[in-house]
C-alpha positions in Angstrom: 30.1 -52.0 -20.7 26.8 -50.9 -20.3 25.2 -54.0 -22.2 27.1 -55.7 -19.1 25.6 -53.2 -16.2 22.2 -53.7 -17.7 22.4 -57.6 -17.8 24.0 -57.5 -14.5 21.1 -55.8 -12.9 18.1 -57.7 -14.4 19.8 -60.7 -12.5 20.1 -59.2 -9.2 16.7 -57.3 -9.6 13.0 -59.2 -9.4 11.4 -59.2 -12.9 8.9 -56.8 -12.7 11.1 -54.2 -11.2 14.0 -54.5 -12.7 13.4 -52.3 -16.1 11.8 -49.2 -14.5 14.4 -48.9 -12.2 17.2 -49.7 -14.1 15.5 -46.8 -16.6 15.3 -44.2 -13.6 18.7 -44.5 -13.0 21.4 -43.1 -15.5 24.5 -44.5 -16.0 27.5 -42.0 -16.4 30.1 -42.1 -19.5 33.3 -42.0 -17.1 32.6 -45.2 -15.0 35.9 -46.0 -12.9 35.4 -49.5 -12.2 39.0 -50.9 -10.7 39.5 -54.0 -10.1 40.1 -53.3 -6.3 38.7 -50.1 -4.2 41.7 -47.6 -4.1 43.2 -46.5 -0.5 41.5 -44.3 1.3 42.8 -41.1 1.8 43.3 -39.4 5.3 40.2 -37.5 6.4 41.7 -33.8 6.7 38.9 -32.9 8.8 39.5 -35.8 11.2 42.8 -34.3 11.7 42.0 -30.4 12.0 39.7 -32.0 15.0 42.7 -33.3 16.9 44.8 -30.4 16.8 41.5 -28.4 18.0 41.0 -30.8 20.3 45.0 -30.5 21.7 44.9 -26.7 21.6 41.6 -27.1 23.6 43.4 -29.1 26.3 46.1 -26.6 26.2 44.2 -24.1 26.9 42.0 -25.6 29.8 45.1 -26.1 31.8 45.6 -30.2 30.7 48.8 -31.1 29.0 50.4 -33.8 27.4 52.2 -36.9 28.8 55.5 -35.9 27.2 55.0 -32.4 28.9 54.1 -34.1 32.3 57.3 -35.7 32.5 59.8 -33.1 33.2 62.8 -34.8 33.0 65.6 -34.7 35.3 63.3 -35.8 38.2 63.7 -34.5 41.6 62.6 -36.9 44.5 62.8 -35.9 47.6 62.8 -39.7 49.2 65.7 -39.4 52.2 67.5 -42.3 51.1 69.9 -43.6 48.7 68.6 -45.0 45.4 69.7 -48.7 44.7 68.8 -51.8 42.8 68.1 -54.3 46.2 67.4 -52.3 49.5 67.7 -55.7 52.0 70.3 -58.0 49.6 73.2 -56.2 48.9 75.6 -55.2 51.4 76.7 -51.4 50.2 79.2 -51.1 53.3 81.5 -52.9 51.0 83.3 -51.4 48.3 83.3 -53.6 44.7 86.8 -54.1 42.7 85.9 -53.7 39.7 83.0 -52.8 37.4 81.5 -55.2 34.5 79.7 -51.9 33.3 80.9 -47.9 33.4 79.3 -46.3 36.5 78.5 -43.1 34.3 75.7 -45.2 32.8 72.8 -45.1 35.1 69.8 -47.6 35.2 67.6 -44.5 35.7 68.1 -43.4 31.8 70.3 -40.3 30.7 69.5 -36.8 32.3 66.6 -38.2 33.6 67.3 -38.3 37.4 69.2 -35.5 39.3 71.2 -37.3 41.7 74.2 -38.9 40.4 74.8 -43.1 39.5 78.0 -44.3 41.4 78.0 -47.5 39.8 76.1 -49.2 43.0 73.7 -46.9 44.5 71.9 -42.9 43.8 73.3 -41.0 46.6 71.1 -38.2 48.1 72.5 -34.6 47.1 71.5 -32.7 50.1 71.0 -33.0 54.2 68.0 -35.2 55.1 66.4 -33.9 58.1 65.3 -36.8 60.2 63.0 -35.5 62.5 60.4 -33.7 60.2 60.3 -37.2 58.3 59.8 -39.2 61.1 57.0 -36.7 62.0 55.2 -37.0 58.5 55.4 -40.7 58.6 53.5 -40.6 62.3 51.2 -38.4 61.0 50.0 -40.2 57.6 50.0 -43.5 59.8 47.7 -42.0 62.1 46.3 -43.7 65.3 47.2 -47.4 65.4 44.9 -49.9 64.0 42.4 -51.5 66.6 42.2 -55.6 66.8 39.0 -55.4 65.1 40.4 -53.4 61.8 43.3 -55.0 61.9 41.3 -58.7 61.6 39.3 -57.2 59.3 41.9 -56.5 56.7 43.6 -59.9 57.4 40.9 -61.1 56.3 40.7 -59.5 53.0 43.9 -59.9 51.7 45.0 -63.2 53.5 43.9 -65.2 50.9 46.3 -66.7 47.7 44.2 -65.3 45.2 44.5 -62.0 46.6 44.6 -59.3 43.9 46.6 -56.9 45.7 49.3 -59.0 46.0 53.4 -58.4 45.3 55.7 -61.3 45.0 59.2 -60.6 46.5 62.1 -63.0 45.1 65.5 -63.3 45.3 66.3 -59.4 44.7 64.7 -58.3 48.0 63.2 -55.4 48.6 64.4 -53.7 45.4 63.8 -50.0 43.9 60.9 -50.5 41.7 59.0 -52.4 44.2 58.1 -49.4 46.0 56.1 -48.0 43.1 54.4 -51.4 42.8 53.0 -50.6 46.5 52.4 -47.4 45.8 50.3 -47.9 43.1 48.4 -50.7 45.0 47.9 -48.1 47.6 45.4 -46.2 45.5 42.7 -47.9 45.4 44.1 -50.7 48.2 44.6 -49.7 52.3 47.0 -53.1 52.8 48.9 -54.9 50.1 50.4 -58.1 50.6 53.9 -59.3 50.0 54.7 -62.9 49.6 58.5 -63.5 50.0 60.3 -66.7 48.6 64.1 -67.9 48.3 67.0 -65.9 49.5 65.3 -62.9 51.4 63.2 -65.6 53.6 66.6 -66.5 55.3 66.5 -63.1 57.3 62.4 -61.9 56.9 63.4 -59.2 60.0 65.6 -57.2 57.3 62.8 -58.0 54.8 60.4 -56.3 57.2 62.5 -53.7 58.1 63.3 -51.9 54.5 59.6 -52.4 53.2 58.7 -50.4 56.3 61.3 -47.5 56.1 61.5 -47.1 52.4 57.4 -47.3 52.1 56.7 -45.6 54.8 53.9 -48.1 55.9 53.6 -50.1 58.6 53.4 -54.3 58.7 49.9 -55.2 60.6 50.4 -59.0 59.7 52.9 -61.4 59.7 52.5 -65.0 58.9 56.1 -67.3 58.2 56.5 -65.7 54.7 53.5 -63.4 53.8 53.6 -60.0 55.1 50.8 -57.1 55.2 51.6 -53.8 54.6 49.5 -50.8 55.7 49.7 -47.5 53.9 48.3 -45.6 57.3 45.1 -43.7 58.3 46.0 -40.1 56.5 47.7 -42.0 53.1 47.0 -39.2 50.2 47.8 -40.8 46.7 47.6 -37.6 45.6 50.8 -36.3 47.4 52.2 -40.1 46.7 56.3 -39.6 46.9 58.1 -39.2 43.4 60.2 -42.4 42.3 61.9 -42.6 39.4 61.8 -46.0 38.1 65.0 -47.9 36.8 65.0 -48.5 33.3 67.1 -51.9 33.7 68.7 -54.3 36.2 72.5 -52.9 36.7 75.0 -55.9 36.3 76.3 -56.2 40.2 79.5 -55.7 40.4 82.7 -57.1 41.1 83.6 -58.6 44.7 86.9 -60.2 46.5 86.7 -63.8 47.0 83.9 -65.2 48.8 85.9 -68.5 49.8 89.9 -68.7 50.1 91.7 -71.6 49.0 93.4 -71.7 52.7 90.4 -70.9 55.5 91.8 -68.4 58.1 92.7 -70.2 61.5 93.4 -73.1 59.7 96.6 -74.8 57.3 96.1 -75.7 54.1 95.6 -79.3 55.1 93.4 -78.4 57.7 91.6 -77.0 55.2 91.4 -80.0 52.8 90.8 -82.3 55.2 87.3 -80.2 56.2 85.8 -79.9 53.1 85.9 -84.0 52.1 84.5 -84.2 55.7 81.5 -82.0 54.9 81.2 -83.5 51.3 81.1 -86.8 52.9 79.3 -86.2 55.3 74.9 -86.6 55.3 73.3 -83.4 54.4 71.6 -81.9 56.9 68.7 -80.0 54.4 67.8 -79.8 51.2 66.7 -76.4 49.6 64.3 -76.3 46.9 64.5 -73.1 44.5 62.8 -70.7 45.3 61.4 -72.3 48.4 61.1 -70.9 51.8 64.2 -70.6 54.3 62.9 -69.3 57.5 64.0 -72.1 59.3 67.3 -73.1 57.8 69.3 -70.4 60.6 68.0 -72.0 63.5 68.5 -75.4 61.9 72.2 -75.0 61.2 72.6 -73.4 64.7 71.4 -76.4 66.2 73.5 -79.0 64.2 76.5 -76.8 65.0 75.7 -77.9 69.0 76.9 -81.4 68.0 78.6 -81.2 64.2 81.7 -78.9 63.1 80.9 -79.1 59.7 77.5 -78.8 58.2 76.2 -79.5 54.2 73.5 -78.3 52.5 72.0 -80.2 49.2 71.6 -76.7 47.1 70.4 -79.3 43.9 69.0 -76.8 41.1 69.0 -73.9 43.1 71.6 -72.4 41.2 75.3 -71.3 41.8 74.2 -67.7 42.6 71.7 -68.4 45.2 73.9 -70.8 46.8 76.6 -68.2 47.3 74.1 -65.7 48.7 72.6 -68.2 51.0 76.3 -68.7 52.2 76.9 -65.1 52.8 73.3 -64.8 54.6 74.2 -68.2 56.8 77.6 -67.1 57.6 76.3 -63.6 59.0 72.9 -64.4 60.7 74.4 -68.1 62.5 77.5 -66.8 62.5 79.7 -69.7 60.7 82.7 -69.8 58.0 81.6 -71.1 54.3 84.2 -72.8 53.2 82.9 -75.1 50.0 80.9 -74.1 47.3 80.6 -77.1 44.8 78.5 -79.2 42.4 75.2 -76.9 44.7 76.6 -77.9 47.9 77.1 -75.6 50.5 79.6 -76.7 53.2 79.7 -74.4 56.7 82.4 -74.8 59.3 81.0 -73.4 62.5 84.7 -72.0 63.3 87.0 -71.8 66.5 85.4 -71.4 69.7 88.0 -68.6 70.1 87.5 -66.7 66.8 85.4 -63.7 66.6 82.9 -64.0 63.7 84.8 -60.8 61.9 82.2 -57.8 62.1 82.9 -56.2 58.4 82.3 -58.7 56.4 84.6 -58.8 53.0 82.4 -59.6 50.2 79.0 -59.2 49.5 75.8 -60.9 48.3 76.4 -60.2 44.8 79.5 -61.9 44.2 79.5 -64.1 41.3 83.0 -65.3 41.1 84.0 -69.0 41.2 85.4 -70.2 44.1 87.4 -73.4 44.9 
């Protein structure tokens, strides 16, 4: 072994230096020469530091994330907690249930209003007034022209970093964390809206202002800009505990009967091979932009009694909830949902449109 060291360091050492120094060093007896360098072992030092370190924190007054969140949250937002704020109509009541309702989307124990299968109920009285008064005051005084071109002008633009995209859920629960959390560092964010929602934008509009608490300064087809206010504090930001998952929608009657009422059953019949015969009057593009699809069925309903829409690859659950937008906002009867066709009966000049509608957005039966 040490005939091998010694040969070993005349080759790696110049010729005139190799012998003194390979004679000033010595070369121990019990040489541990493994084939590969052994694990390292944990540095207890490195970890006496952190605990130092934590019982520092401790005792300066900082804590730990897990003792931050103190779990079951309380917020004190004045409305209900659901999944979609402008899509789902809650004033009707589901049949049925594809999961338990005592399994909420919030997490276990971690939220202190109770899950009802559709929405978070609030536990206690909201007072209206003193809300409506700390909205007005961290709003402040309304934006001049000048301001409010100036911030147009900052976050018009597509490549806007401060930017949310709203899709077919609508103005849904987690959202309003998203703008929240833009709102630090951001006065406006803006809010581009595609498919479904863009059927109705004034709904749209209408929950992203009363469940943010912002105001919209800008406007433009499907783009919206939201303003956090004058006096906006993200210090005193609202609590909002986040939903851990999507919660399956449930169960709804029948969006389409087999017999339309007001009319028999050939009646019926005879209306839907009319409208599947019959030239389409659009044709929707996923995830497009609807803003114009009311006042265009309104107008073909002037002259036409039934109206088609080409729904190709939009998919069967957008199609139903375009239906159930069209058949509120126009008002008209759905009465065909096949192969992504939509086919709209604008009813008997007689018949009330019914005001309670029987189904909501998020059925996802198949109809005839």
């Amino acid at each position: 072994m040490r005939n091998h060291l010694f040969s070993l360091s005349l080759r790696r050492l110049p010729l005139p230096l190799s012998l003194p120094r390979f004679l000033s060093f010595s070369i121990p007896d019990d040489v541990y020469d493994p084939p590969f360098s052994p694990p390292q072992k944990p540095n207890e030092s490195n970890n006496n530091n952190k605990t130092k370190k934590k019982k520092n924190d401790n005792e300066n007054g900082t804590t730990n994330l897990n003792e931050e969140a103190k779990f079951p949250l309380k917020s004190e937002l004045p409305f209900d907690f659901k999944y979609s704020y402008s899509e789902i109509n809650h004033s009707v009541k589901p049949i049925s249930f594809r999961e338990s309702p005592k399994f909420s989307p919030f997490g276990p124990a971690r939220l202190d209003r109770k899950w009802t299968g559709t929405s978070a109920p609030v536990q206690k009285e909201v007072d209206r007034v003193r809300i409506e008064e700390e909205r007005k005051r961290v709003l402040g005084d309304p934006l001049s022209e000048e301001e409010v071109a100036e911030l147009v002008e900052r976050y018009r633009h597509s490549d806007c970093a401060r930017q949310i995209n709203l899709g077919k859920g609508g103005v849904t629960h987690n959202m309003l964390d998203d703008i929240h959390n833009h709102w630090k560092k951001a006065e406006a964010v803006r809010i581009k809206c595609l498919g479904v929602p863009t059927l109705d934008m004034d709904n749209v509009c209408f929950h992203l202002e009363d469940k943010s608490g912002g105001k919209i300064i800008h406007h433009n087809i499907n783009t919206l800009l939201l303003y956090r206010g004058r006096n906006y504090d993200p210090k005193n930001r609202p609590v909002i505990p986040l939903m851990l998952w999507k919660p399956y929608p449930p169960i709804y009657p029948r969006l389409v009967k087999n017999v339309i009422e007001g009319l028999t059953f050939e009646e019926t019949k005879e209306m839907r091979n009319r409208g599947l015969n019959s030239h389409p009057l659009m044709k929707l593009t996923r995830n497009g932009v609807y803003v114009n699809v009311v006042e265009r069925v309104r107008e073909a309903f002037k002259t036409e009694e039934v109206v088609r829409l080409d729904c190709t690859y939009v998919g069967t659950s957008d199609c139903k909830r375009i239906g159930v937008k069209l058949r509120d906002l126009v008002p008209c009867v759905p009465i065909l949902f096949k192969d992504e066709q939509i086919i709209l009966w604008r009813g008997n000049a007689n018949q009330e449109q019914p005001s309670n509608p029987q189904c909501s957005i998020e059925v996802e039966e198949s109809t005839i």
